[in-house]
N, C-alpha and C positions, 0 to 999 in steps of 0.2 A: 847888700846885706848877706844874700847867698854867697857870695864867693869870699867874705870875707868868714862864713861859719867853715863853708869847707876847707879850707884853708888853717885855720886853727884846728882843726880835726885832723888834716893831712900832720899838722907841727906836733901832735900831741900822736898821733900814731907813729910816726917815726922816736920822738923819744922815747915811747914805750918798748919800741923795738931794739932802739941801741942799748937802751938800760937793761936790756930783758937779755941779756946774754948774759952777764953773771946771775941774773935773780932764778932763771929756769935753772940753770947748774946746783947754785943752792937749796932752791925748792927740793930737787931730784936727790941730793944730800940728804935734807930730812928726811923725804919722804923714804928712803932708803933706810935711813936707823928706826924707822918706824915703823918698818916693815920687820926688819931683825928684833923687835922688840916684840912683836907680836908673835912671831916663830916661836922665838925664847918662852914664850908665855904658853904657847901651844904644846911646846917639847916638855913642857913641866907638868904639865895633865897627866 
């Protein structure tokens, strides 16, 4: 039962990781206009 949890945990940490190269890119996208968005908002004070 143990080796069969770690093991689905190992399969689910690895997809996370292959998937998580474009999703961290994207993230870092938003979080990027988001950040210009709050400037823009600061420069208008």
């Amino acid at each position: 039962m143990h080796k069969k949890s770690l093991t689905a945990l190992l399969a689910l940490a690895l997809t996370l990781f292959l998937g998580g190269c474009n999703t961290v890119k994207g993230m870092g996208q938003d979080l990027q206009k988001a950040g210009e968005k709050i400037e823009d908002a600061a420069k208008k004070k």
